[in-house]
Backbone as CSV, one residue per row, in Angstrom:
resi,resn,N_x,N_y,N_z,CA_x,CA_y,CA_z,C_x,C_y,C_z
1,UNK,10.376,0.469,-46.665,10.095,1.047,-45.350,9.180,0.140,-44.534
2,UNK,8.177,-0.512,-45.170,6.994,-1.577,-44.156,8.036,-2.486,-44.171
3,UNK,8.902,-3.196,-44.743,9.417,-4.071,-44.759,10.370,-4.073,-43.289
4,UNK,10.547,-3.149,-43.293,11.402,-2.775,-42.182,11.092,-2.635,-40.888
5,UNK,9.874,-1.933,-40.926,9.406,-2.444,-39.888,8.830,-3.366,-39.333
6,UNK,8.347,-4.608,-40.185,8.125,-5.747,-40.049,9.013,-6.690,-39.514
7,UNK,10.551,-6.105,-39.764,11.733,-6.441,-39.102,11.757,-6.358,-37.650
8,UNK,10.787,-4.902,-37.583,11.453,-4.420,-36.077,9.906,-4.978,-35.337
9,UNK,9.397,-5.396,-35.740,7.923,-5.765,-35.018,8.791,-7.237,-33.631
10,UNK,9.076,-8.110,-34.284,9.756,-9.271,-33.248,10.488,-9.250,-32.804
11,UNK,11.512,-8.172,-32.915,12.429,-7.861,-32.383,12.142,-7.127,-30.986
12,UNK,11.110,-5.962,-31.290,10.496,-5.540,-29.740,9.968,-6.685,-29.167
13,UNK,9.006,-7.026,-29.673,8.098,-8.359,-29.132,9.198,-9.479,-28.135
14,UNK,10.496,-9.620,-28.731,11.662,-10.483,-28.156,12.227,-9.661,-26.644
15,UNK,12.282,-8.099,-26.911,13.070,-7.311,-25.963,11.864,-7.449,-24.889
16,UNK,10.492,-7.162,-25.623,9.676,-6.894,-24.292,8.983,-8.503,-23.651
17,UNK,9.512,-9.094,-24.158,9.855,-10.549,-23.508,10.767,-10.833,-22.784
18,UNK,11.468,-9.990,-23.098,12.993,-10.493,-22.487,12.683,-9.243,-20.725
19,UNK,12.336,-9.118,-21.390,12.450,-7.542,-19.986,10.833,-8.144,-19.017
20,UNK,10.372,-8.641,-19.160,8.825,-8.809,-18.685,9.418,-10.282,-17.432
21,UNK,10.613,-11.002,-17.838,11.329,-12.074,-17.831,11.668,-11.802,-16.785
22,UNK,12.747,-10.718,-16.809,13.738,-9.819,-16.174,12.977,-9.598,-14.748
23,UNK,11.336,-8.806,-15.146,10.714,-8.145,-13.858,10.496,-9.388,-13.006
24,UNK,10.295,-10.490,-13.764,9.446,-11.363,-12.833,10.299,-12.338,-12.044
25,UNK,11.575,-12.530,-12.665,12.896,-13.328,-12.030,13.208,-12.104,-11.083
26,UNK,13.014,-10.787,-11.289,13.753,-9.808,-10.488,12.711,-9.228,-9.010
27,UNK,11.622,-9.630,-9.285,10.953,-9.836,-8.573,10.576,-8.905,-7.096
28,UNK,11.523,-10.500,-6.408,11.623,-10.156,-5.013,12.721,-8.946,-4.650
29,UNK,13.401,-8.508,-5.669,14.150,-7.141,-5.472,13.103,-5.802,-5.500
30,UNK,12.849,-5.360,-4.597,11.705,-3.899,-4.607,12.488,-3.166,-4.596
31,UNK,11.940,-1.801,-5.219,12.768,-0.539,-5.502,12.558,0.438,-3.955
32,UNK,12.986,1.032,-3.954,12.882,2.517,-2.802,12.667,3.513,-3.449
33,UNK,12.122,3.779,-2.995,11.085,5.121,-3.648,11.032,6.216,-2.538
34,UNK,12.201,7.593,-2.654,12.097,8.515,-1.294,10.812,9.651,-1.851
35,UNK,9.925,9.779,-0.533,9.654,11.304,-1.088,9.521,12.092,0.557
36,UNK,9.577,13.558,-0.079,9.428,14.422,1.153,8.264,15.305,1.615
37,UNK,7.788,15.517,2.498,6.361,16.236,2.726,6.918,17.134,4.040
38,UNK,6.881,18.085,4.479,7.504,19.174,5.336,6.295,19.301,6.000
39,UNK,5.681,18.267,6.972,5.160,18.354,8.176,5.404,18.984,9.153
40,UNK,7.034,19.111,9.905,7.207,19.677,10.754,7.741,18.295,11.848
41,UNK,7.408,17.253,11.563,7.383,16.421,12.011,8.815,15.746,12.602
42,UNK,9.749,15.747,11.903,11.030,15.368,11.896,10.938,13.548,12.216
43,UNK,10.195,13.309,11.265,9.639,11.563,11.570,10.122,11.060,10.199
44,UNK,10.744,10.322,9.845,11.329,9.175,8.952,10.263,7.826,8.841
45,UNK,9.406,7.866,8.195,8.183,6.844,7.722,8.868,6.057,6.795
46,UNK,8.324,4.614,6.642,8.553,3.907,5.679,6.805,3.189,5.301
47,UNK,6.566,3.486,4.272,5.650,3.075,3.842,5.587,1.603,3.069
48,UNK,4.612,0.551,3.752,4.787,-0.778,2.703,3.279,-0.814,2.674
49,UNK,2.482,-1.502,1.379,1.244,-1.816,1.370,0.993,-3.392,-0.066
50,UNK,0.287,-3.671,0.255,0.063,-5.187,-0.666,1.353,-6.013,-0.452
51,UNK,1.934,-6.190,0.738,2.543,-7.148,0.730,2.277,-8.561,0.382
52,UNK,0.868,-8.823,0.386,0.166,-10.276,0.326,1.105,-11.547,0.557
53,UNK,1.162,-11.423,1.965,1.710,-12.584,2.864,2.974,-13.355,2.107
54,UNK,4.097,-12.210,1.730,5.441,-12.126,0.969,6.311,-11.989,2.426
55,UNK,7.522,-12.393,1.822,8.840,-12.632,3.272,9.465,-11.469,2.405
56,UNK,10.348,-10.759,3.622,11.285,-9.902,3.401,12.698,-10.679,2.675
57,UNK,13.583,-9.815,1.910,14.835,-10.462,1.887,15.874,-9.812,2.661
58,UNK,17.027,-10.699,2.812,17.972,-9.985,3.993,18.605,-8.882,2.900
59,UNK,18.334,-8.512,1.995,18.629,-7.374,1.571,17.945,-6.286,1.543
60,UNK,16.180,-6.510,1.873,15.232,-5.558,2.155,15.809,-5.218,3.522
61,UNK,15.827,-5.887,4.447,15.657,-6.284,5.671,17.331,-5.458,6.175
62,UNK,17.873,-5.301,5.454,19.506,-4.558,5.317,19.145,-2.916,5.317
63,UNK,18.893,-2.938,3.716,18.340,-1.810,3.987,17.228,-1.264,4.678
64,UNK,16.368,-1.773,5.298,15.079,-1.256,5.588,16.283,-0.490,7.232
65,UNK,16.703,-1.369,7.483,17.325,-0.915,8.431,18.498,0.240,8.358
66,UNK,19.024,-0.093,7.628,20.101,1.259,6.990,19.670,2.521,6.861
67,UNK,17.917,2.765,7.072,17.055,4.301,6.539,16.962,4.497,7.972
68,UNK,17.072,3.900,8.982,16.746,3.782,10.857,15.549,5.226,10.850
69,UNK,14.408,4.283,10.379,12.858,4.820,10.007,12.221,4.909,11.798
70,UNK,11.206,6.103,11.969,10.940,5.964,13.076,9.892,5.278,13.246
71,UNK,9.072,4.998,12.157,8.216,3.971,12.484,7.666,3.754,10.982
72,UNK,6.964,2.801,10.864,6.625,2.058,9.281,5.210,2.057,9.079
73,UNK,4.615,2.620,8.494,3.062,2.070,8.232,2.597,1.418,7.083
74,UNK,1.909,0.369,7.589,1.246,-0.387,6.642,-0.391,-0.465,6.488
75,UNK,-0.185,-0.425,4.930,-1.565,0.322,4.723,-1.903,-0.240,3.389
76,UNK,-1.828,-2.148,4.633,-3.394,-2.679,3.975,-2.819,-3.789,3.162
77,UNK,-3.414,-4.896,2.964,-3.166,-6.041,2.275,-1.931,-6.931,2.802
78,UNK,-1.648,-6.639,4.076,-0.381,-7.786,4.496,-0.925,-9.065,3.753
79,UNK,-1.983,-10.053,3.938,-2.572,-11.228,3.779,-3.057,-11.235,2.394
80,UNK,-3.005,-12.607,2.248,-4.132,-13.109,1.318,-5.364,-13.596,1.398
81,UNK,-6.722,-12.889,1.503,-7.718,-13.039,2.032,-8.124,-14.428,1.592
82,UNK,-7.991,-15.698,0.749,-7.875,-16.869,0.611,-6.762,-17.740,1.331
83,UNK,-5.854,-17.127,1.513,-4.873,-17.839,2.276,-4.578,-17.966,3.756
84,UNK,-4.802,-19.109,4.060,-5.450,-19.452,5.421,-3.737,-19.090,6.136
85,UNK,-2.613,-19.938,5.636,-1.425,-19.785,5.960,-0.836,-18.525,6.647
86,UNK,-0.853,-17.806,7.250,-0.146,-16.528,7.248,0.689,-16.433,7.818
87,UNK,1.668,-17.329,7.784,3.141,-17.367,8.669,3.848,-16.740,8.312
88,UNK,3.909,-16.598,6.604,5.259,-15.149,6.004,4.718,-13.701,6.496
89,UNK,3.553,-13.786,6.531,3.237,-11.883,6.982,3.384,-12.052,8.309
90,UNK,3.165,-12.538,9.249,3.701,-12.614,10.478,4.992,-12.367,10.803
91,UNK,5.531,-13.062,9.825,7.319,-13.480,10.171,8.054,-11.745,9.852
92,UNK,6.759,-11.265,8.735,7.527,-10.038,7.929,6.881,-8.974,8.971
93,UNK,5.687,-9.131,9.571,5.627,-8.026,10.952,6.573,-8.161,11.928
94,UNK,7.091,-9.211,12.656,7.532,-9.396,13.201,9.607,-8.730,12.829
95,UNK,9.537,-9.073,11.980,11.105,-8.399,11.371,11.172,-6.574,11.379
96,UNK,9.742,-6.122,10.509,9.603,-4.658,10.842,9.591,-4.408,12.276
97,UNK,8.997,-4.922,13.145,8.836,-4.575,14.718,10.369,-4.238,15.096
98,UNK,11.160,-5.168,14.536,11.869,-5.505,15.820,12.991,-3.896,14.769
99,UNK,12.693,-3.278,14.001,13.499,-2.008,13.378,12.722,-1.341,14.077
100,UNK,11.458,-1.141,14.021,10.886,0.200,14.180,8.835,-0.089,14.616
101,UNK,8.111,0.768,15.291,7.030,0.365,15.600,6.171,0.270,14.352
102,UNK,5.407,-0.186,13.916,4.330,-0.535,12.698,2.858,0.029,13.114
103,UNK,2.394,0.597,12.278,1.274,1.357,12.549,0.235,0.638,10.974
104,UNK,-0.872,-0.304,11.438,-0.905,-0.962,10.414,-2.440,-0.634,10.437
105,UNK,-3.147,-0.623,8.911,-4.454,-0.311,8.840,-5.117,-1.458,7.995
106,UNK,-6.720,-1.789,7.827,-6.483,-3.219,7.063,-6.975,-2.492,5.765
107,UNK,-6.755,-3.666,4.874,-6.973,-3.612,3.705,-8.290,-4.401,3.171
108,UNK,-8.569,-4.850,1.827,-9.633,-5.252,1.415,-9.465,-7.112,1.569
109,UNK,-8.367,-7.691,1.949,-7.693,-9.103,1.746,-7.840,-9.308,3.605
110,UNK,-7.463,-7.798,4.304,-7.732,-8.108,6.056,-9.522,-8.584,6.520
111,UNK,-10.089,-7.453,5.412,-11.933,-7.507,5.429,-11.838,-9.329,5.277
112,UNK,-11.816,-9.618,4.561,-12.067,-10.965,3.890,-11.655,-11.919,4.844
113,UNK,-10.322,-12.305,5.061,-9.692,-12.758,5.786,-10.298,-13.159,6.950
114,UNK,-10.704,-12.174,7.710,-11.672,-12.175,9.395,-12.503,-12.668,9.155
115,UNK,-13.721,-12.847,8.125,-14.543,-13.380,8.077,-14.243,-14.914,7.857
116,UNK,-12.988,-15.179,6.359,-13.642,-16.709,5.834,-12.739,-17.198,7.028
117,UNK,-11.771,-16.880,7.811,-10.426,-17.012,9.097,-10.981,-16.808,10.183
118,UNK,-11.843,-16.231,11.143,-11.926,-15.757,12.010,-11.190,-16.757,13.017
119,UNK,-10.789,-17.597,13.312,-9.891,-18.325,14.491,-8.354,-17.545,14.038
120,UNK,-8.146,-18.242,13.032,-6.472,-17.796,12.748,-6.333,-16.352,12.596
121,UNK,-7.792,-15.650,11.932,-7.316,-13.667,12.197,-6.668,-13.758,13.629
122,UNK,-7.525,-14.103,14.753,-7.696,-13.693,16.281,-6.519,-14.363,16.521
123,UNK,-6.280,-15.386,16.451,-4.438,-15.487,16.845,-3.564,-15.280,16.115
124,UNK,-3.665,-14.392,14.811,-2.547,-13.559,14.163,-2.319,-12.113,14.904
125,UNK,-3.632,-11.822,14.888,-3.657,-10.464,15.979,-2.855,-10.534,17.804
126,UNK,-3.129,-11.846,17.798,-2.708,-11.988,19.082,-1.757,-12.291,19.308
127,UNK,-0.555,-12.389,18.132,0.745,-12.974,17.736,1.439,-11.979,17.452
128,UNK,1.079,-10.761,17.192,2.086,-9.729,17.021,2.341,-9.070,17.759
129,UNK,3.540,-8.750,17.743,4.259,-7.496,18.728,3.516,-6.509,19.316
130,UNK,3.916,-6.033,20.638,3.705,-5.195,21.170,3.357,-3.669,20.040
131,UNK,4.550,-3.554,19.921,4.436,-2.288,18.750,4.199,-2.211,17.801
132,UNK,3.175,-3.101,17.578,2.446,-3.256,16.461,0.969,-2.809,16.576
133,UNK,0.691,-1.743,15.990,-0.586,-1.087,16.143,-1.632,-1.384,15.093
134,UNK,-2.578,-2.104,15.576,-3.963,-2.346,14.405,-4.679,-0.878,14.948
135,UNK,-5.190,-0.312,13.025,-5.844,0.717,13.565,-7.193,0.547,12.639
136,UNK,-7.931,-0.190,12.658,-9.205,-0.240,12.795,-10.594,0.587,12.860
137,UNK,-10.318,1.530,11.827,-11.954,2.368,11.900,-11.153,3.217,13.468
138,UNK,-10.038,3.852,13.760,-9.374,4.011,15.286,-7.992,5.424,14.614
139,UNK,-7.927,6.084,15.817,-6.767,6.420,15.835,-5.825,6.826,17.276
140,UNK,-4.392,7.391,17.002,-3.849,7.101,18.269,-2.885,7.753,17.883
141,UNK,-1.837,8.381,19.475,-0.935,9.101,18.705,0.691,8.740,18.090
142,UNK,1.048,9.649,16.935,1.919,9.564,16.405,3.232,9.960,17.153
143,UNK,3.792,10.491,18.273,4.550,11.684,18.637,3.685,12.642,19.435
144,UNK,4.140,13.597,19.654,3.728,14.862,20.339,2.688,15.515,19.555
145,UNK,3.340,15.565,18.188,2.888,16.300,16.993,1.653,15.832,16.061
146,UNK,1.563,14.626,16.129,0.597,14.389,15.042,-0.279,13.027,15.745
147,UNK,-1.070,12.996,14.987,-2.207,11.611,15.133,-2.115,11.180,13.440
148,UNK,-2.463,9.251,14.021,-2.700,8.872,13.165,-3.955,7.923,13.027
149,UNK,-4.441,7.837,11.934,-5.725,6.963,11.524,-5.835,6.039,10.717
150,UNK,-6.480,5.093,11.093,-6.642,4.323,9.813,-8.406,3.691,9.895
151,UNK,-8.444,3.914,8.498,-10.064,3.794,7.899,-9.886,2.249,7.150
152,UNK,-11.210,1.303,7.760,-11.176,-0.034,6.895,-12.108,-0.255,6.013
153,UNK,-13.272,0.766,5.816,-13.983,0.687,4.927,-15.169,-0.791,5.036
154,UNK,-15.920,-1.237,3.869,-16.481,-2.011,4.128,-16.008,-2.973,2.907
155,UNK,-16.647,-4.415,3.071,-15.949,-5.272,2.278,-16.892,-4.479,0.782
156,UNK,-17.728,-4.644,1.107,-18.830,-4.119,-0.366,-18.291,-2.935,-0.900
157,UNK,-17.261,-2.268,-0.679,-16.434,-1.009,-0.976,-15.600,-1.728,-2.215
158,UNK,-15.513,-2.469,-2.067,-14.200,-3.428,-2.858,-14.487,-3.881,-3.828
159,UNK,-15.996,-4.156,-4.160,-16.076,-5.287,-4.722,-16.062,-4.799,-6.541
160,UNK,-15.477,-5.471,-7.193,-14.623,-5.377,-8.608,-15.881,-5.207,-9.561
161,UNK,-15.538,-4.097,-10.605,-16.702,-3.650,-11.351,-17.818,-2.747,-11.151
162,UNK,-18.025,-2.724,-9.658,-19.173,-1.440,-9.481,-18.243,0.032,-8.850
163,UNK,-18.945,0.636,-9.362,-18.843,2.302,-8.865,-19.301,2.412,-8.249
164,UNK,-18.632,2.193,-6.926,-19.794,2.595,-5.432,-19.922,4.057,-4.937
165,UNK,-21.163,4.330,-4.486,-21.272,5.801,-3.954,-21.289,5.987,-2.889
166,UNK,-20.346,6.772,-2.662,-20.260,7.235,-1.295,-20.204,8.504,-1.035
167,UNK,-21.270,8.533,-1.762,-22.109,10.255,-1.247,-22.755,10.048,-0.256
168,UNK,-23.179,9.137,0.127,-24.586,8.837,1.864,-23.885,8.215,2.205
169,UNK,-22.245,8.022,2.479,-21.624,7.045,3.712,-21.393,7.877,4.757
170,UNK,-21.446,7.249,5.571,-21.087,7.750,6.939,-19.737,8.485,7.089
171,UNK,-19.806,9.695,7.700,-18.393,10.333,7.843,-18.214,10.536,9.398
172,UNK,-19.093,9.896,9.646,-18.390,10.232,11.343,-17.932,8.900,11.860
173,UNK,-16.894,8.562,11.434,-15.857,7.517,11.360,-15.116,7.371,12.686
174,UNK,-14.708,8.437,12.971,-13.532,8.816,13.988,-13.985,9.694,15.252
175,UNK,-14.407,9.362,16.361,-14.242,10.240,17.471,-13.184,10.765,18.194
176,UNK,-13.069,11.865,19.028,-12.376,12.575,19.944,-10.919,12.664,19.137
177,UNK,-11.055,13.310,17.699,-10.171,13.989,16.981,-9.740,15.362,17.807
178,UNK,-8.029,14.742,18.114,-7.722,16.177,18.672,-7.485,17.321,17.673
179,UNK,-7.238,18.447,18.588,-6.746,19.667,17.498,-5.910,19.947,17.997
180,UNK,-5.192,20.358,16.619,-3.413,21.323,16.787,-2.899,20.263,16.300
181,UNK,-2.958,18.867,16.187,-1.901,17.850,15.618,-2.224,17.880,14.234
182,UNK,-1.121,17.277,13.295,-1.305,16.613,12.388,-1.356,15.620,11.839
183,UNK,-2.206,15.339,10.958,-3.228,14.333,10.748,-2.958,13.311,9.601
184,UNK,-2.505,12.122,9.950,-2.138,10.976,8.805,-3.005,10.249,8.846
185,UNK,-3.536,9.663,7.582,-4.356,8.716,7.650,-3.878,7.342,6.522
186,UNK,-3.979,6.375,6.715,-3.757,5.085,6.326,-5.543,4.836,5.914
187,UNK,-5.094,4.382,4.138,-6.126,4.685,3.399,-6.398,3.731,2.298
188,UNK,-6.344,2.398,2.326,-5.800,0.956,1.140,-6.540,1.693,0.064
189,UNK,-7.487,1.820,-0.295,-8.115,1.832,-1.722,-7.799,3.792,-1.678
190,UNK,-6.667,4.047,-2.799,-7.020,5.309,-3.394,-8.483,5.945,-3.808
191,UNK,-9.272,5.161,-4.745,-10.424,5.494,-4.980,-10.685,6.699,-4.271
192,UNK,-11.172,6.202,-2.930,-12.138,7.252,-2.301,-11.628,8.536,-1.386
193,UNK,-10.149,8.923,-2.251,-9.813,9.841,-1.510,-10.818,11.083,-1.609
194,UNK,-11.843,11.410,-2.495,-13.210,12.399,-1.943,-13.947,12.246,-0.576
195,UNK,-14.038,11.191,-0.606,-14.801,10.212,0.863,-14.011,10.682,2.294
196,UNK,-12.379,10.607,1.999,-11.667,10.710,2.688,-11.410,12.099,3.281
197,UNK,-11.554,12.860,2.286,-11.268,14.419,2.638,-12.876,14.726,3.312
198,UNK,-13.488,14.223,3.145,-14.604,14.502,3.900,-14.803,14.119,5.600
199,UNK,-14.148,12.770,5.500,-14.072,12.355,7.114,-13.222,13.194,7.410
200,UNK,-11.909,13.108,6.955,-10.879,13.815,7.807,-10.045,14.706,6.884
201,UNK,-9.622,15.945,7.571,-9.303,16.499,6.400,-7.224,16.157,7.150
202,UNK,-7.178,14.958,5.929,-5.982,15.034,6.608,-4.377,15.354,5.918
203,UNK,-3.210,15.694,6.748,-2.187,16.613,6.155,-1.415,15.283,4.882
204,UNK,-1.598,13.988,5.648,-0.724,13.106,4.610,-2.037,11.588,4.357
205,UNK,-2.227,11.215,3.127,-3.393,10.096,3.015,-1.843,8.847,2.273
206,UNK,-2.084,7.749,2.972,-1.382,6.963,2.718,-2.289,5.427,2.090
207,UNK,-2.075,5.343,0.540,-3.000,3.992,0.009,-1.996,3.244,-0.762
208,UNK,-2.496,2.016,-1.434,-1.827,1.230,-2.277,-3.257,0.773,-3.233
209,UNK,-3.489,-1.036,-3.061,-4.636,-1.484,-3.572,-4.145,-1.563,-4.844
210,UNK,-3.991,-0.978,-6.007,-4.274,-0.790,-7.217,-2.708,-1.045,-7.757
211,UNK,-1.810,-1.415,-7.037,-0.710,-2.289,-7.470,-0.128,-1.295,-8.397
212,UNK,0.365,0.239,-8.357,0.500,1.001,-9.734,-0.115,0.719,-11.117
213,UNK,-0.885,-0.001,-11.097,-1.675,-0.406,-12.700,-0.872,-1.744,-13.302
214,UNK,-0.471,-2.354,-12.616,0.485,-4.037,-12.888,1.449,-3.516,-14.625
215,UNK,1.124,-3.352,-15.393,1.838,-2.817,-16.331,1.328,-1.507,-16.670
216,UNK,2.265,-1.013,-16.679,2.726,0.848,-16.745,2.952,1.100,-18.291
217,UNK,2.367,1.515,-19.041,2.620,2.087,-20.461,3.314,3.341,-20.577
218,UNK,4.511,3.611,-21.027,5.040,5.011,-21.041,4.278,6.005,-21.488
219,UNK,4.351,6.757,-20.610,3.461,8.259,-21.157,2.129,8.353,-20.491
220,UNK,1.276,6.862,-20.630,0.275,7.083,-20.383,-0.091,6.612,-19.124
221,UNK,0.419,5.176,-18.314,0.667,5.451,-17.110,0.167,3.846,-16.944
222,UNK,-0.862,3.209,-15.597,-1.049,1.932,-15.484,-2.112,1.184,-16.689
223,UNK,-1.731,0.014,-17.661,-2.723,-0.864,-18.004,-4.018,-0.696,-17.481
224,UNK,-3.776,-1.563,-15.391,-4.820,-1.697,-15.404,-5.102,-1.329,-14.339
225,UNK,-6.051,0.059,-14.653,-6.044,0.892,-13.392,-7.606,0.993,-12.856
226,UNK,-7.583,2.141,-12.065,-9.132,2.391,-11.091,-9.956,2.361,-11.989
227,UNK,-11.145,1.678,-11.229,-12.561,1.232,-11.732,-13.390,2.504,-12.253
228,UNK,-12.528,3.762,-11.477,-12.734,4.759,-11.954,-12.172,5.531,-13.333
229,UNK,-11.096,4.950,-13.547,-10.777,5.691,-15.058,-9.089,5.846,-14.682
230,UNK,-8.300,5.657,-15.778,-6.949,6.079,-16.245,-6.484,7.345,-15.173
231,UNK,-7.642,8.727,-15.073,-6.881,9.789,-14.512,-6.633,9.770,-12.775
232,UNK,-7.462,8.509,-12.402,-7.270,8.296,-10.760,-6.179,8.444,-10.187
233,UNK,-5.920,8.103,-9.084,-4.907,7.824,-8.269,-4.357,6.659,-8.119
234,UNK,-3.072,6.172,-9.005,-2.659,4.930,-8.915,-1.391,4.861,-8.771
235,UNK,-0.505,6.018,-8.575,1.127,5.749,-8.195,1.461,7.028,-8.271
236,UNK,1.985,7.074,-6.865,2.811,8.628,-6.832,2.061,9.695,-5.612
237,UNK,2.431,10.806,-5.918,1.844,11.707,-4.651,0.974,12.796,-5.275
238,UNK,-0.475,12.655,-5.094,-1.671,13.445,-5.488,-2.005,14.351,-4.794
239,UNK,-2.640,15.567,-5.210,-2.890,16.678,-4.751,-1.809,17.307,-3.615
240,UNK,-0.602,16.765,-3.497,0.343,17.236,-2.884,0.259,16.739,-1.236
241,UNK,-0.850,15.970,-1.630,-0.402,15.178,0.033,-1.094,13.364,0.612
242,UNK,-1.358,12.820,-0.769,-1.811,11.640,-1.374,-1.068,10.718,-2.070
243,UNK,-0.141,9.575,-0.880,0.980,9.041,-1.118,0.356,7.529,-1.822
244,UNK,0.642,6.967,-3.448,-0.294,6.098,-3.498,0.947,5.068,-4.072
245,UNK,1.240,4.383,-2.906,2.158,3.238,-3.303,1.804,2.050,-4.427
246,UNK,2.950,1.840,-5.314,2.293,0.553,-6.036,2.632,-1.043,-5.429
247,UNK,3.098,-0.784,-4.399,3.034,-2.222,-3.819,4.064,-3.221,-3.717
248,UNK,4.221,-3.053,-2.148,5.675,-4.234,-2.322,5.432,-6.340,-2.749
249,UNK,4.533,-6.273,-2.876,4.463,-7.630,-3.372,3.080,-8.182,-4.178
250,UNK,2.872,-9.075,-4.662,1.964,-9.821,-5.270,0.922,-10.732,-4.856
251,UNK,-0.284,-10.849,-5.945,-1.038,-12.047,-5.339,-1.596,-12.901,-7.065
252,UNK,-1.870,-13.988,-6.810,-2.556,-14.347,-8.083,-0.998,-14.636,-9.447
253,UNK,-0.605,-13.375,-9.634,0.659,-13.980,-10.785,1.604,-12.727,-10.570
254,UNK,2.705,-12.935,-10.405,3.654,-11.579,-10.190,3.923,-10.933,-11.532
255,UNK,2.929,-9.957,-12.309,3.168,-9.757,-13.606,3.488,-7.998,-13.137
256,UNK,4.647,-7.657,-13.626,5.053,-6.063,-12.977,5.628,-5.823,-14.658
257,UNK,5.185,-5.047,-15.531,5.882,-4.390,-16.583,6.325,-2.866,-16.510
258,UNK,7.159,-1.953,-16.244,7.786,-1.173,-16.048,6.832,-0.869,-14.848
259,UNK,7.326,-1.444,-13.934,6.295,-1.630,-12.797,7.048,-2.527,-11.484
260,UNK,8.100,-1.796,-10.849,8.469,-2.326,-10.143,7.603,-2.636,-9.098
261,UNK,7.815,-3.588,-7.994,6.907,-3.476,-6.838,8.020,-2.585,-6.068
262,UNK,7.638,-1.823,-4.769,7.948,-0.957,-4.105,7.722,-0.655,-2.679
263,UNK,8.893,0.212,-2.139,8.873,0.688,-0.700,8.926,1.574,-0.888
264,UNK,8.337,2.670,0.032,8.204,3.964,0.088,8.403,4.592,1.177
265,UNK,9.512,5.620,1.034,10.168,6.252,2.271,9.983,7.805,2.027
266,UNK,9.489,7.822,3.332,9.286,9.489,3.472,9.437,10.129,4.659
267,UNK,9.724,11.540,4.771,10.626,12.605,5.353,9.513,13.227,5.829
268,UNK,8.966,13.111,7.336,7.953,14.275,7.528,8.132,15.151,8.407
């Protein structure tokens, strides 16, 4: 019986080589991921986040168009906050524009970026489309029906290894919040969806950041997840209105184990 399984020890070791192979040649193929939330809204969202300054393929770019989304939000990490270059995230705003308007919030790579970039941020900003909305610590409306927001947090929010508290942060984030609409917010780091329900109490929270946990263990869920612990928010839809994308692209090494990267389409 050990003998036997000593058999089967390299044999997985070969399959989950072979499949780890698979994700990373397979790559630039992202999955679609639908979900539905009954806003009232009758709005067709497409959600992208961690793109990190990745090009669309004319097969994203096929379908992205085939869902005829009413508008797309991005939420957070277009760039590579080291990478001075940003002609593919440009090229890839510029392709979403021309489907549908982009409602874009920054991420922890946008924080960075402005600072070590500040010439090339200011003419990336000044390079995009009309209907392309930076929402900035800002919000504006969605439709008739709803408003949307997006929160950028601070760079020291980010930073890898500490448990930051944000019990004494500031929650008055947002002025001249109307009433009667409903309320989306664009949100990069899951973490602080406590933080979040405190600024705004809002109907849909849209994050990424945390890449679904780069390898996904069956059963138990991402490798390598929030600084906060295994039970966080790292892929999927929380508390029934906490959309936490794992991310249409890469930075550093494209390592995805049952871990596709992803688009996320939703029905509001």
């Amino acid at each position: 019986m050990i003998m036997k399984i000593y058999y089967l020890i390299p044999i997985i070791l070969i399959l989950l080589i072979v499949y780890t192979a698979y994700e990373i040649f397979e790559f630039r193929f992202r999955k679609y991921v639908h979900f539905k939330l009954d806003l009232g809204l009758g709005l067709k969202a497409v959600i992208i986040t961690d793109l990190h300054n990745k090009s669309f393929t004319k097969r994203d770019l096929k379908l992205l168009s085939s869902e005829k989304p009413d508008c797309f939000f991005m939420a957070g990490d277009l760039l590579i906050s080291k990478e001075e270059d940003n002609k593919k995230a440009l090229e890839a705003m510029r392709q979403l524009c021309a489907i549908a308007p982009v409602y874009f919030s920054l991420g922890n790579h946008e924080l960075k970026y402005r600072v070590y970039f500040k010439e090339q941020w200011d003419e990336f900003i000044k390079s995009l489309p009309d209907n392309c909305f930076i929402l900035d610590d800002s919000h504006m409306s969605l439709g008739e029906k709803a408003e949307i927001f997006g929160i950028s947090l601070k760079i020291e929010n980010y930073k890898k290894g500490r448990l930051y508290d944000m019990s004494e942060e500031d929650t008055e984030v947002f002025k001249d919040i109307p009433e009667g609409k409903k309320k989306i917010l664009l949100a990069h780091d899951p973490d602080f969806y406590e933080y979040y329900d405190r600024v705004l109490d809002a109907d849909l929270i849209v994050s990424g950041h945390l890449h679904g946990g780069f390898v996904r263990i069956p059963f138990i869920g991402g490798f390598v997840f929030s600084r906060y612990g295994v039970k966080h928010r790292v892929k999927g839809i929380y508390a029934g209105k906490h959309l936490v994308s794992s991310g249409a692209g890469e930075h550093l090494m494209p390592l995805r184990v049952f871990n596709r990267c992803e688009i996320d389409i939703i029905d509001l």
